[in-house]
C-alpha positions in Angstrom: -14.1 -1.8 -16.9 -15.5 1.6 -16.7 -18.4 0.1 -13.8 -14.8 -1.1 -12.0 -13.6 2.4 -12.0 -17.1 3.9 -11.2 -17.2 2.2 -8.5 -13.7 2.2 -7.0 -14.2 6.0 -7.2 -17.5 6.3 -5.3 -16.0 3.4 -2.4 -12.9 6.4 -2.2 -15.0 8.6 -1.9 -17.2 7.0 1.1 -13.7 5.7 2.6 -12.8 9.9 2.6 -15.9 11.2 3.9 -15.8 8.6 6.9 -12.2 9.4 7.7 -13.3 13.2 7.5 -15.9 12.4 9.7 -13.6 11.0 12.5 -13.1 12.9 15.2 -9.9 11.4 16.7 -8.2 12.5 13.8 -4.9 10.9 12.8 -4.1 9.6 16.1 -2.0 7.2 16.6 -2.2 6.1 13.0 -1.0 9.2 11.7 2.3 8.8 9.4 4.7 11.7 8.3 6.3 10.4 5.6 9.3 13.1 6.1 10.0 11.1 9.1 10.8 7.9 6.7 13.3 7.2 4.0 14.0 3.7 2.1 16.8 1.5 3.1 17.6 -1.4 0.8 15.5 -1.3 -2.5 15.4 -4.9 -4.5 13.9 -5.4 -7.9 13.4 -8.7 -9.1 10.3 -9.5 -11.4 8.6 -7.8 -8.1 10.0 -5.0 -6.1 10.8 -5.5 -2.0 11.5 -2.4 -0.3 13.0 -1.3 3.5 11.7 1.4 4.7 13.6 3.0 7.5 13.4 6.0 10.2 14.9 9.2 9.1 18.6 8.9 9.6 18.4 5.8 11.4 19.2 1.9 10.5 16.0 1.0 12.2 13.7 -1.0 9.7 9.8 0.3 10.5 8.1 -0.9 7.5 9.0 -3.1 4.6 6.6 -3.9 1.4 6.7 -5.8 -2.0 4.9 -4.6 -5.2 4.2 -6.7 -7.6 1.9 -6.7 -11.1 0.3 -9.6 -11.0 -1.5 -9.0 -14.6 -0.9 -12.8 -15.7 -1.8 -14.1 -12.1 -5.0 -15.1 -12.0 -5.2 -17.3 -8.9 -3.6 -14.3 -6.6 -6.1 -12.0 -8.3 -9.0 -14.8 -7.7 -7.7 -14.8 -3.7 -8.7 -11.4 -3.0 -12.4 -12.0 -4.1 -14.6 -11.5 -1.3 -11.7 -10.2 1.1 -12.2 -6.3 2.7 -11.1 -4.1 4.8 -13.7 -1.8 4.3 -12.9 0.6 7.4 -9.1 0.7 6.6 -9.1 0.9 2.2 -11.5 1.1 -0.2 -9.3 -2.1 -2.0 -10.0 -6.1 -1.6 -7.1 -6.3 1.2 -5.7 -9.3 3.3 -5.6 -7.7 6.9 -3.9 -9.2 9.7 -4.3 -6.5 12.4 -1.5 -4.4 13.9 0.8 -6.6 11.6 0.2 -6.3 7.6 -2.1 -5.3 5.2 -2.3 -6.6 1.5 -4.1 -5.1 -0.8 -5.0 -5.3 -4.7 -5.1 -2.4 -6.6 -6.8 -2.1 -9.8 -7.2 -6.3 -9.9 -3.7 -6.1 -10.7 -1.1 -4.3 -8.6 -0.5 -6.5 -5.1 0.9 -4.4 -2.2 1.8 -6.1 0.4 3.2 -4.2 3.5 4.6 -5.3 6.8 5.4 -3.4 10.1 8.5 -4.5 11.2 8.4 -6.5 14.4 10.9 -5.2 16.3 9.3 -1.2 15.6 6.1 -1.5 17.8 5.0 2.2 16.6 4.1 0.6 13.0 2.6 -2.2 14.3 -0.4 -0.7 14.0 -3.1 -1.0 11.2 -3.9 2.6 10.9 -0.4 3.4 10.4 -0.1 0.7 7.8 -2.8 2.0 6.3 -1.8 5.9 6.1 2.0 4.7 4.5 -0.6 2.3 1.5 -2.0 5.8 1.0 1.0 7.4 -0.3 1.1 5.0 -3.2 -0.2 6.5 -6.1 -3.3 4.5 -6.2 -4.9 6.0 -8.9 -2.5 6.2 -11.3 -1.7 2.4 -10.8 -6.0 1.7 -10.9 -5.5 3.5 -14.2 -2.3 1.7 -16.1 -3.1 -0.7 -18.7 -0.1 -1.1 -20.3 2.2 -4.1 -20.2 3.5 -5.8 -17.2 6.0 -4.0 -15.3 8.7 -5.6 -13.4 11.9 -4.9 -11.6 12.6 -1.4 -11.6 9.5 -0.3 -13.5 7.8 -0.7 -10.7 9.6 2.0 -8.4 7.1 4.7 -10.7 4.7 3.1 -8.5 6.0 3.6 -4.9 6.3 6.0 -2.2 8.1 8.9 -2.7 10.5 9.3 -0.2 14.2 10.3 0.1 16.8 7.3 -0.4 15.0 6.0 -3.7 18.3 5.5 -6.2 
């Protein structure tokens, strides 16, 4: 485990230094979280989350968390699968649209734009929101499974979270 975590830290550290190194900045991939809140929250053994404009009823991005721990086949499915210029994780990219990821070979994200909010439709933007996960700290946990709301400790911070 500790090579895993060696290595995870020098791939975040490459991913940084090339997004430092890119001129265009945030662009149209840039994501202000203070311009999002969550909608509907749902915990079942996984968590599924809205996540709306500010003060709006418009749906921009919506996600599910889950641990897969005792999964083994949807751990197995990310072998071999990157997204190296988006996230240092094995990720399942379909461009402009989603990106999955696995954190930690055990924490699957798997976030959506919203079809009908063309401004998150966009890989980049995707990409900043999977960002303000606590990555680390869910590389790090090795305690027991975590379902339903257990899981919210491992989400976005934003406003709307009950």
């Amino acid at each position: 485990m500790p090579h895993f975590k060696k290595t995870s830290g020098i791939l975040l550290l490459v991913f940084f230094f090339t997004m430092g190194c890119n001129s265009s900045g945030g662009g149209s991939g840039s994501v202000d979280l203070d311009d999002l809140e969550y909608g509907r929250v749902s915990a079942y053994s996984f968590l599924q989350a809205d996540v709306m404009e500010a003060g709006t009823e418009k749906r921009v991005i919506w996600f599910q968390l889950f641990d897969q721990v005792d999964d083994q086949k949807t751990i197995d499915s990310y072998k071999g699968r990157s997204a190296p210029e988006l996230l240092p994780y094995p990720a399942k990219v379909a461009k402009d649209m989603h990106i999955w990821i696995l954190v930690g070979n055990r924490f699957e994200i798997r976030l959506i734009g919203d079809s009908k909010a063309p401004a998150y439709r966009n890989s980049e933007k995707l990409r900043d929101f999977i960002l303000a996960f606590p990555l680390d700290e869910m590389e790090d946990y090795s305690g027991p499974k975590v379902e339903k709301d257990g899981l919210k400790q491992f989400i976005p911070k934003l406003a709307g979270l009950k």
